[in-house]
C-alpha positions in Angstrom: -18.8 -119.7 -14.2 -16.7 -118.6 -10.9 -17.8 -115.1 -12.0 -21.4 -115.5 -12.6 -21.5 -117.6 -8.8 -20.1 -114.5 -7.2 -22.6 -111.9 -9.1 -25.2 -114.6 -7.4 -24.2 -114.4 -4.1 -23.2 -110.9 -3.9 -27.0 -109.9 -5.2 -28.3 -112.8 -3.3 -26.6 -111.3 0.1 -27.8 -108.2 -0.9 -31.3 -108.6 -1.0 -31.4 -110.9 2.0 -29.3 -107.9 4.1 -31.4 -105.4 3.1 -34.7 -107.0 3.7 -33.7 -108.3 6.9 -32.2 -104.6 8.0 -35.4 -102.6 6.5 -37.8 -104.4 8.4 -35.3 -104.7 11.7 -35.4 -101.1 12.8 -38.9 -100.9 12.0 -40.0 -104.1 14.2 -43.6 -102.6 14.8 -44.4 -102.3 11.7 -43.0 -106.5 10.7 -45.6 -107.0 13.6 -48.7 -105.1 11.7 -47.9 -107.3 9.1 -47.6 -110.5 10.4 -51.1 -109.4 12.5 -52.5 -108.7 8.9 -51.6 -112.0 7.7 -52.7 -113.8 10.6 -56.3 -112.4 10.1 -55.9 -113.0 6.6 -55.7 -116.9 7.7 -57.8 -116.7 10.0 -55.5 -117.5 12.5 -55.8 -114.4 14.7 -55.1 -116.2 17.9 -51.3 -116.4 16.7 -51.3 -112.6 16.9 -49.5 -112.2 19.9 -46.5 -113.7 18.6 -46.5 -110.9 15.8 -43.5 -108.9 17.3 -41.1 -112.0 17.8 -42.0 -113.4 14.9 -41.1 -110.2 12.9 -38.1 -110.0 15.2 -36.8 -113.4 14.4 -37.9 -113.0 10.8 -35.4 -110.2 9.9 -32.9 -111.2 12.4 -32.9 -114.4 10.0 -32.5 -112.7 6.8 -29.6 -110.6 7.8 -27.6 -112.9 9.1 -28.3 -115.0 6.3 -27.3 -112.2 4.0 -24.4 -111.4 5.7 -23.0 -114.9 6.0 -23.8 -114.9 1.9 -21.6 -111.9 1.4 -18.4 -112.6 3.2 -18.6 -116.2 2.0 -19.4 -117.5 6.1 -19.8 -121.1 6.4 -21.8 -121.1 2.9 -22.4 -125.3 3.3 -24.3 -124.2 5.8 -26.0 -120.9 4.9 -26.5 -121.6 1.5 -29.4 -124.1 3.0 -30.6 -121.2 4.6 -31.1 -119.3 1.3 -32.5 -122.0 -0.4 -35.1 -122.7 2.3 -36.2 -119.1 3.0 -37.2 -119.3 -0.9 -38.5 -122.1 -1.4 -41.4 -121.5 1.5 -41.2 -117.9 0.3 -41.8 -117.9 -3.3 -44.9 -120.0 -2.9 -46.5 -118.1 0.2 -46.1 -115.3 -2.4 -47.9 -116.9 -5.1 -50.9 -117.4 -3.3 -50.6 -114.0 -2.2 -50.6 -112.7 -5.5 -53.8 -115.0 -6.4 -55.4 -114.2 -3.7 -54.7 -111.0 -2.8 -55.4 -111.1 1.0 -53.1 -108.4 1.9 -52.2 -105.2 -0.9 -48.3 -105.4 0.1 -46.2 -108.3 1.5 -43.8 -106.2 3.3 -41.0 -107.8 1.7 -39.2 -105.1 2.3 -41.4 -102.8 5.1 -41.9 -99.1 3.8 -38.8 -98.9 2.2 -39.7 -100.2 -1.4 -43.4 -101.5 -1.6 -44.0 -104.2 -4.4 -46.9 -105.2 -6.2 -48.3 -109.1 -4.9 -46.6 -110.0 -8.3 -44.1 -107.9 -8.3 -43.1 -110.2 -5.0 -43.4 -112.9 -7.1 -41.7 -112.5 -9.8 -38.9 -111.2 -8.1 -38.8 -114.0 -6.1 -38.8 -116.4 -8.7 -35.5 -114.5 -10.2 -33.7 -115.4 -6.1 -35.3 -118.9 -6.2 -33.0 -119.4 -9.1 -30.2 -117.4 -7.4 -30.2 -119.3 -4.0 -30.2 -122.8 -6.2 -27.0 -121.2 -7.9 -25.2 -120.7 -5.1 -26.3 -124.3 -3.4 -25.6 -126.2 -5.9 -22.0 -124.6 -6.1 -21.2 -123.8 -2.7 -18.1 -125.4 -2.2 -16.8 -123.4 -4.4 -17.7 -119.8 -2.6 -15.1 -118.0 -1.1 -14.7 -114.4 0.5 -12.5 -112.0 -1.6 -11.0 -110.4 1.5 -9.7 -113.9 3.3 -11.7 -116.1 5.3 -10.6 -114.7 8.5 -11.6 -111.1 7.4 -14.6 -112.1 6.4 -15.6 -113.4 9.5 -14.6 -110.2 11.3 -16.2 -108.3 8.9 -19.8 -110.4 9.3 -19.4 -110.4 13.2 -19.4 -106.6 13.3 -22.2 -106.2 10.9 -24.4 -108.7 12.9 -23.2 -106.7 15.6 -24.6 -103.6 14.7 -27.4 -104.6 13.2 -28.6 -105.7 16.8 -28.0 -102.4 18.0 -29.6 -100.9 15.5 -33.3 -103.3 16.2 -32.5 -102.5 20.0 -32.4 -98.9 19.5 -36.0 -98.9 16.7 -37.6 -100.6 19.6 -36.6 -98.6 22.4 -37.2 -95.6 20.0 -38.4 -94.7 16.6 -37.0 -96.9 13.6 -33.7 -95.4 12.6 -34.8 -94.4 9.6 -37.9 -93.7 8.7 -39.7 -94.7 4.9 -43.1 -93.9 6.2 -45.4 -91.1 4.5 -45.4 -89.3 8.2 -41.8 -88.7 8.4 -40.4 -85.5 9.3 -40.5 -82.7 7.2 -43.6 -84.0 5.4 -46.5 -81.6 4.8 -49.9 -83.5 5.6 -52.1 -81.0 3.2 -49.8 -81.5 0.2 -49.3 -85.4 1.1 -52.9 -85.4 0.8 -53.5 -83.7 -2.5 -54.1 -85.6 -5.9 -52.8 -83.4 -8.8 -55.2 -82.2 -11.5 -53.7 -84.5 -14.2 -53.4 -87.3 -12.2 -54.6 -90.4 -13.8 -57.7 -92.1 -11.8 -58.5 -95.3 -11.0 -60.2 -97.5 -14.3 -63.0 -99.3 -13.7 -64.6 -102.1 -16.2 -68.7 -102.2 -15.5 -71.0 -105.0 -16.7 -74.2 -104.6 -17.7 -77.6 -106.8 -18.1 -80.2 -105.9 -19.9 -83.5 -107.8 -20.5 -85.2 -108.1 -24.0 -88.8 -106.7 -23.6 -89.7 -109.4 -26.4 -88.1 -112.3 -25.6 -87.8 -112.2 -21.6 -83.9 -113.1 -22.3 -81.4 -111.6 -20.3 -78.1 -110.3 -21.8 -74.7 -109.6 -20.6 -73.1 -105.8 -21.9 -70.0 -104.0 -21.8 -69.9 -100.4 -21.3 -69.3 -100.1 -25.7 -71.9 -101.4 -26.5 -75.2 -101.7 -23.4 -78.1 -100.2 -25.1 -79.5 -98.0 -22.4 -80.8 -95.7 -25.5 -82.7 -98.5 -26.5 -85.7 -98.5 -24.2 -88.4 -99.7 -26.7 -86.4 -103.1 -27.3 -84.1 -103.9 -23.7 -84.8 -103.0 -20.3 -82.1 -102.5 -17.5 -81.7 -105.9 -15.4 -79.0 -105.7 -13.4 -75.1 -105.1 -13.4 -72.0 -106.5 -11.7 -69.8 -105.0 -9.4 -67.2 -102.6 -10.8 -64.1 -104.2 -11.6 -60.8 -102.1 -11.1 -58.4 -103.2 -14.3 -55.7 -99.6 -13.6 -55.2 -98.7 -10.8 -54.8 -94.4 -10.6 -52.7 -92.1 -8.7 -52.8 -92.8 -4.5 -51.5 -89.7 -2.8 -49.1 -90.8 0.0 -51.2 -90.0 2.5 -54.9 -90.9 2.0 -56.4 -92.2 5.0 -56.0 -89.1 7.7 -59.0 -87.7 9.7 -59.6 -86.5 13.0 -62.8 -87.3 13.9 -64.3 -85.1 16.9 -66.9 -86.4 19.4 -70.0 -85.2 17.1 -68.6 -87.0 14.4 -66.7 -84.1 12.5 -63.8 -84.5 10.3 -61.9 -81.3 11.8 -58.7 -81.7 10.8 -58.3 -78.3 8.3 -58.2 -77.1 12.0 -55.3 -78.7 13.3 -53.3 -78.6 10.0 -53.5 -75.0 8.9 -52.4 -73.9 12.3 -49.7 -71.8 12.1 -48.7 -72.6 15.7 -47.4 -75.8 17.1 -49.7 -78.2 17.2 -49.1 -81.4 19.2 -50.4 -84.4 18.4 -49.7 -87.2 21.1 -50.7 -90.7 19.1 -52.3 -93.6 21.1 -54.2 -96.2 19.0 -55.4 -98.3 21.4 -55.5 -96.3 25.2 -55.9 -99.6 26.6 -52.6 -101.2 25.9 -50.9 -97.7 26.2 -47.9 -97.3 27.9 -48.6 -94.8 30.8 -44.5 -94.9 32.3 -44.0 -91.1 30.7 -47.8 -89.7 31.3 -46.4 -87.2 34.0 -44.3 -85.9 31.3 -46.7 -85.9 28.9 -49.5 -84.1 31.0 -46.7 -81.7 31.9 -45.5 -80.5 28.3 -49.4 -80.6 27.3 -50.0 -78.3 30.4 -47.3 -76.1 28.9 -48.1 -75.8 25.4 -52.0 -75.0 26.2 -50.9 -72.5 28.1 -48.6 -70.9 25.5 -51.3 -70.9 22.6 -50.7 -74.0 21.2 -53.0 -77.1 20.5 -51.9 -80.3 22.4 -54.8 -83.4 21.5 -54.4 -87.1 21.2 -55.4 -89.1 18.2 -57.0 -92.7 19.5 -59.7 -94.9 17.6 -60.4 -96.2 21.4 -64.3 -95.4 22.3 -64.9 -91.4 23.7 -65.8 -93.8 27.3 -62.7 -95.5 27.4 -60.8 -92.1 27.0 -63.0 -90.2 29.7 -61.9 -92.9 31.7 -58.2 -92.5 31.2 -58.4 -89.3 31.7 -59.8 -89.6 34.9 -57.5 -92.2 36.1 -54.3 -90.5 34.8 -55.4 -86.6 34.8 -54.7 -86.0 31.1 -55.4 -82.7 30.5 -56.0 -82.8 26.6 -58.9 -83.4 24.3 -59.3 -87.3 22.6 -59.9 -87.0 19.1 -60.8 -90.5 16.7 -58.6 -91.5 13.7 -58.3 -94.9 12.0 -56.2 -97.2 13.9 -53.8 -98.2 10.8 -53.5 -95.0 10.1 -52.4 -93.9 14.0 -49.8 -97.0 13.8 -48.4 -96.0 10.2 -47.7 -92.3 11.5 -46.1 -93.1 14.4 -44.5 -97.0 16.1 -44.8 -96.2 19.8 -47.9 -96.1 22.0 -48.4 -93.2 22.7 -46.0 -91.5 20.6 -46.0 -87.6 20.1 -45.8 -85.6 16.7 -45.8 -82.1 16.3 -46.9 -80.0 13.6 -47.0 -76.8 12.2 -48.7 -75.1 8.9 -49.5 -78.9 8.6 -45.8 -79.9 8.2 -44.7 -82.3 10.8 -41.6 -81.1 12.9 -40.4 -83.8 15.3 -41.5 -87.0 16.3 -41.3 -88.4 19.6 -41.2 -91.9 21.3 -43.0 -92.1 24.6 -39.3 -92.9 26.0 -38.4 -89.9 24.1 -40.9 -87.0 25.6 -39.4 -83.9 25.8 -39.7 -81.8 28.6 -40.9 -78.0 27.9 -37.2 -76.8 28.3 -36.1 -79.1 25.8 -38.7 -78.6 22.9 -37.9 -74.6 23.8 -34.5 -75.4 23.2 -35.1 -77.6 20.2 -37.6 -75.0 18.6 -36.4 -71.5 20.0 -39.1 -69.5 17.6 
């Protein structure tokens, strides 16, 4: 039984450290979610406390993990466990019945689980998390209770560090489909054999004798049948498999006349710089000097230097005026500008459609330094 309560806490602690550490260095993107949730709820008006709340979230589970894996004060952070699952698992079982938002962000981008997935996997720590509170007197840390605590202490400790740094800068690491090294075009593509999306259709027909209306599947509606039923109506399709989603499926870059001209930009065998600000309004402008400067430079060296925005052509003409920007506004979808990049504005930079280097606004390089950086 000892052995089976370890196994339990160990996998418990786990789980609870690496959900809290996933979606720590990627704090942004814990705030997307708890914003997509809100509106899910209807209960926008809590958005602005997205980012704490994601802060505070993860915080939570790691040091709740931590404390589970060194045995710290388990009376006391064994509650902790049991609590988080028991609002947890149901929250996810309305999720999964509802289906207000595709992914819970459990675990940010670094594993996404099906709604049910979520569930079921939480039912398995429900169980866990009783486990180890119903028999937490008995847990103790391998390594000595005084190691332990050292050992939990410096993980908390650099686990702040790391959430400081993903805020100040990009997360640490990066599970998104835009990370470095990723080719766009190729992200984009489905393969040939790639099994597509099933749909189940439902038919009505109306007999032409009788006036009766009759519910049809696709086997067996009898649209060949025209002297006897007459089409009435049909439901909306129903998706019952889901096919192959490419990891990148919602990029555009919409120009003022309303062209997708992205081919442009992504088969350029040149630099092309891509400076990402979803919302020009709430954009930090602290680096813009830089930023003007090293688009400046790159225009002037061939290469393409544009900002992606889903803020209205007006609002950018405006910002340009009032900052001097000297590069052209393009439109793409705002979850797509926040997925490819956590800081606004942050910079990417491509070429042949592979991106290069990513860049926080804190993080602008100057022209020396890209040169330096990129000496071809």
């Amino acid at each position: 039984m000892t052995f089976i309560l370890h196994i339990a806490r160990i996998l418990l602690g786990i789980t609870f450290v690496f959900s809290g550490f996933v979606k720590g260095i990627d704090p942004w993107g814990s705030a997307y979610k708890f914003v997509d949730y809100f509106t899910a709820m209807g209960l926008e008006g809590l958005s602005p406390m997205a980012f704490p709340l994601g802060v505070l979230l993860a915080f939570a589970e790691f040091f709740i993990g931590v404390a589970l894996l060194f045995a710290v004060r388990p009376k006391i952070f064994t509650w902790g466990s049991l609590l988080f699952m028991a609002f947890f698992t149901p929250l996810t079982l309305w999720i999964a019945l509802k289906n207000p938002v595709t992914d819970c962000g459990c675990f940010g981008d670094a594993l996404v689980l099906t709604n049910w997935e979520t569930f079921y996997k939480n039912l398995v720590f429900i169980g866990l998390a009783i486990l180890v509170f119903v028999y937490r007197k008995k847990l103790t840390c391998f390594l000595g209770q005084k190691t332990g605590h050292v050992l939990a202490a410096i993980s908390v400790l650099l686990y702040v560090a790391a959430v400081v740094y993903s805020i100040r800068h990009e997360p640490l690491f990066d599970f998104r489909p835009y990370k470095v090294g990723v080719n766009i075009p190729e992200a984009m593509a489905i393969p040939a054999d790639a099994p597509r999306d099933v749909y189940e259709n439902t038919f009505y027909y109306k007999n032409r004798q009788s006036g009766e209306v009759k519910k049809f599947t696709e086997e067996n509606y009898p649209w060949q049948d025209t002297l006897h039923w007459e089409f009435h109506s049909m439901d909306e399709p129903v998706l019952v498999k889901k096919g192959y989603t490419p990891p990148i499926h919602g990029f555009s870059i919409e120009s003022r006349e309303g062209d997708n001209v992205y081919e442009f930009f992504l088969f350029d065998e040149n630099y092309v710089f891509m400076l990402v600000a979803y919302d020009l309004e709430k954009s930090s402008r602290k680096h813009q000097d830089k930023i003007n400067a090293l688009a400046s430079w790159a225009m002037e060296n061939g290469s393409s230097f544009i900002c992606l925005t889903s803020t209205l052509f007006e609002k950018c003409d405006q910002f340009a005026a009032e900052t001097g920007a000297p590069y052209e506004f393009f439109h793409a979808d705002e979850i797509e500008l926040k997925t490819i990049i956590r800081s606004n504005p942050g910079l990417i930079v491509l070429k042949n459609g592979t991106i290069v280097a990513k860049y926080h606004h804190n993080d602008i390089p100057t022209p020396e330094a890209f040169r330096e950086a990129f000496p071809e």
